[in-house]
N, C-alpha and C positions, 0 to 999 in steps of 0.2 A: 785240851783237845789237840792231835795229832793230823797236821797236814802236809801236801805234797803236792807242790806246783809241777804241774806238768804242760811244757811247752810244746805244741806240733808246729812243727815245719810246714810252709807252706809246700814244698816241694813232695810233699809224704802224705796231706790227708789225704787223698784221692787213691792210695794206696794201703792204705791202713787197711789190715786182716781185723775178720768177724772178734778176733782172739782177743787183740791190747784192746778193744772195746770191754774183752767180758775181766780183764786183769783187772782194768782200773775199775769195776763193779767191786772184784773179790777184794782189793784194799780197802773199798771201803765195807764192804759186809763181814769178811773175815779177819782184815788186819787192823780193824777200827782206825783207821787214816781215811781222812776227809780230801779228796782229791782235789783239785782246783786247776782247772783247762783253759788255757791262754793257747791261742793260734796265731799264725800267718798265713799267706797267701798269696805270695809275692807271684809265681809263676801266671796264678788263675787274674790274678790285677795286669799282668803286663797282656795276657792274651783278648782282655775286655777292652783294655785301653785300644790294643790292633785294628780288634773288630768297630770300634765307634772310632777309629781314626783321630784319636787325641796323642798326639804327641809323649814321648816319656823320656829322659835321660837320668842318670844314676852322676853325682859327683860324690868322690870320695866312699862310695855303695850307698848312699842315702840318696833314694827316688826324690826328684826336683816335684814338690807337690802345689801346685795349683791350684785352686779352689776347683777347678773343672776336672784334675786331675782325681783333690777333694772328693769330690762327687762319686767317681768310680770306685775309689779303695773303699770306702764308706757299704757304698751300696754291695762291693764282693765279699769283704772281710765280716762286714753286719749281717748281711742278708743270706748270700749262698753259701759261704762256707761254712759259718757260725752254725748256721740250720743246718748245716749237713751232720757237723760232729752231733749236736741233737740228735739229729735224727739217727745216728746209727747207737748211741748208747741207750733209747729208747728203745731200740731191737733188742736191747740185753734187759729189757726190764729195770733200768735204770732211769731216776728221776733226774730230771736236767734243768736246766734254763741258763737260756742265750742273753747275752747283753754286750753293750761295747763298754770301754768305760768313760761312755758319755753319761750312761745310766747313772742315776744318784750320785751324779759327780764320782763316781768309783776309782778312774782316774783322773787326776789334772795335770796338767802341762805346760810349760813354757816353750818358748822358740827356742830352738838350739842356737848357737852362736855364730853358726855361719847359715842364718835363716834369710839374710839379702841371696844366698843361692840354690837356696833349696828349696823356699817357701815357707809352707804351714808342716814342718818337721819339730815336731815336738820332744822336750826331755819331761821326763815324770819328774813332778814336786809334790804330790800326796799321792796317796792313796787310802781310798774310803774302806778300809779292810774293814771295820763295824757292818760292812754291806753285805761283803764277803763272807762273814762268819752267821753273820743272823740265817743267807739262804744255805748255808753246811748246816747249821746246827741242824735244820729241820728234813738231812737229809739226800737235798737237791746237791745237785754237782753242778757248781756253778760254770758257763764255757766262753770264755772273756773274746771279744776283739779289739786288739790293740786301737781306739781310736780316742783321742782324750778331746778332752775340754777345758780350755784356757778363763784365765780370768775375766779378759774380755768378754767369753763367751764363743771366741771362736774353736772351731776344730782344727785338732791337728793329729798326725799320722805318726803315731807310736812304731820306732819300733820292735817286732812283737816279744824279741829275746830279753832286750832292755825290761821292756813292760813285767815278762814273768819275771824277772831279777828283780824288781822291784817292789814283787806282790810276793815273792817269796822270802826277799828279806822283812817285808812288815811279820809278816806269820813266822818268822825264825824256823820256817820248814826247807826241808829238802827240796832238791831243783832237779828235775831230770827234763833234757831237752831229746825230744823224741827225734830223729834224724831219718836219710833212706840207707846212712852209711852205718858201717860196723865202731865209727870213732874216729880217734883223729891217725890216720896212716902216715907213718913215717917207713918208703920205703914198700916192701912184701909185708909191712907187719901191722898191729893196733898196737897202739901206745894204751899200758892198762892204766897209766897217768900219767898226768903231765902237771906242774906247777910254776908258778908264774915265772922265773927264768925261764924255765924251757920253754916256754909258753913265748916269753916277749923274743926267744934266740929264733924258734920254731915260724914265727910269723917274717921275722925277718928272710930267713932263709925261702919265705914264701912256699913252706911246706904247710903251713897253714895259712888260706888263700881265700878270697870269695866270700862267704856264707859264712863260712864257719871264723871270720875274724870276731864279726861281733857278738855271736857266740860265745866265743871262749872271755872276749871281753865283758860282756855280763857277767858269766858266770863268777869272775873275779870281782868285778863290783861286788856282785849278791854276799860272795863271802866274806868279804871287808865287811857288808853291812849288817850279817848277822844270818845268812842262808848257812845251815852247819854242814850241807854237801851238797856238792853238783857232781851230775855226770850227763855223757851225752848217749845215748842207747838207741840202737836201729830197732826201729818202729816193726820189725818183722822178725824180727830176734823172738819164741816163744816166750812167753812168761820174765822177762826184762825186765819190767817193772817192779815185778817181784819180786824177783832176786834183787834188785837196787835195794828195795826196803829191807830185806833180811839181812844185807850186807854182805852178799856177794859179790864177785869181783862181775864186774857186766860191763860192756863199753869200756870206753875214759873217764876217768874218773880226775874230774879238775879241783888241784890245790891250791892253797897259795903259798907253800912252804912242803919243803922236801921231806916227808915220813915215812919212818921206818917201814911199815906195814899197810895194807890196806884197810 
């Protein structure tokens, strides 16, 4: 069976066209690829956090998480965004279901290592893919939020590029990280790839910045661990998706080694 993690940006669902709703339908009706939606939500978590007056700071780009801080990404990333992508791939007549991977332990987590300053930031140590594949086989499109579950049993705050790199290297499928940009811009231009020199030169030179660092750093994990391609594709690009599966050149397309050809 044939699948493709697909990562949304928090900065992008709330922008996402009727379209890459009805593409990730056609992959799975016409191109027999079982799709699998992992999200973020970062912008929508910092504007809840505003509105209830809870405190937030970012060290090193990883949100200082709090058990009260806890509480909000849980409740925006579980509850309103999760239900939003539902909700709109059910306008395609597409079967869904939402979950964090708190669900059947889907995902589990450890503390990252600088967790005396960040809190409950968790790294992925399993994943329940058996969970993953029982609701595709039958169809559903499963639509992940990054939230895991520790051995303790406590929660911790995935984050959400990590989290697809991690579910897409268990399935040895393809990664595409949905974006609001055209790829990684060096310059007037898209890079139609980059591979990890350019990738660790490009970071350096802080032309790759913000967002998009831990981005490209998943991606490179996934591929170490067994994802057989990444790329990154704006979310408003027609038909994207699809072209990635056919092997079209679309976005950036991230390597870990410099090849001839696309």
């Amino acid at each position: 069976m044939s699948y493709i993690v697909i990562k949304c940006g928090g900065s992008i669902v709330d922008e996402l066209p009727d379209q890459f709703f009805k593409s990730i339908l056609q992959l799975q009706k016409n191109k027999q690829v079982k799709p699998v939606i992992v999200h973020g939500g970062g912008p929508m978590i910092s504007s809840q956090l505003e509105q209830m007056n809870v405190s937030t700071t970012f060290i090193d780009g990883l949100r200082v998480t709090t058990n009260e801080v806890l509480d909000v990404v849980e409740m925006v990333l579980s509850g309103s965004v999760n239900k939003q992508i539902v909700r709109k791939l059910i306008e395609q007549n597409a079967q869904a279901v939402g979950m964090s991977g708190i669900d059947g332990h889907l995902i589990e987590a450890a503390p990252v290592e600088q967790a005396n300053q960040v809190g409950y930031v968790g790294q992925v140590k399993k994943v329940n893919i058996e969970l993953i594949q029982t609701i595709a086989e039958q169809n559903y499109i499963p639509v992940i939020s990054p939230i895991a579950i520790g051995l303790d049993q406590q929660r911790y705050n995935i984050n959400a590029d990590t989290a697809a790199a991690a579910i897409a290297a268990e399935l040895k499928a393809p990664l595409c990280f949905i974006s609001d940009i055209q790829g990684i811009c060096h310059g007037d231009s898209v890079l139609s790839m980059v591979n990890q020199t350019q990738i660790t030169q490009l970071i350096e030179q802080e032309v790759i910045h913000g967002g998009m660092v831990p981005k490209v750093k998943a991606a490179l994990t996934g591929l170490a661990s067994g994802v057989p391609k990444a790329v990154i594709v704006n979310g408003h690009e027609s038909n994207g998706l699809i072209k990635f599966i056919d092997g079209k050149a679309v976005g950036t397309r991230i390597c870990l080694k410099e090849v001839s050809h696309v």
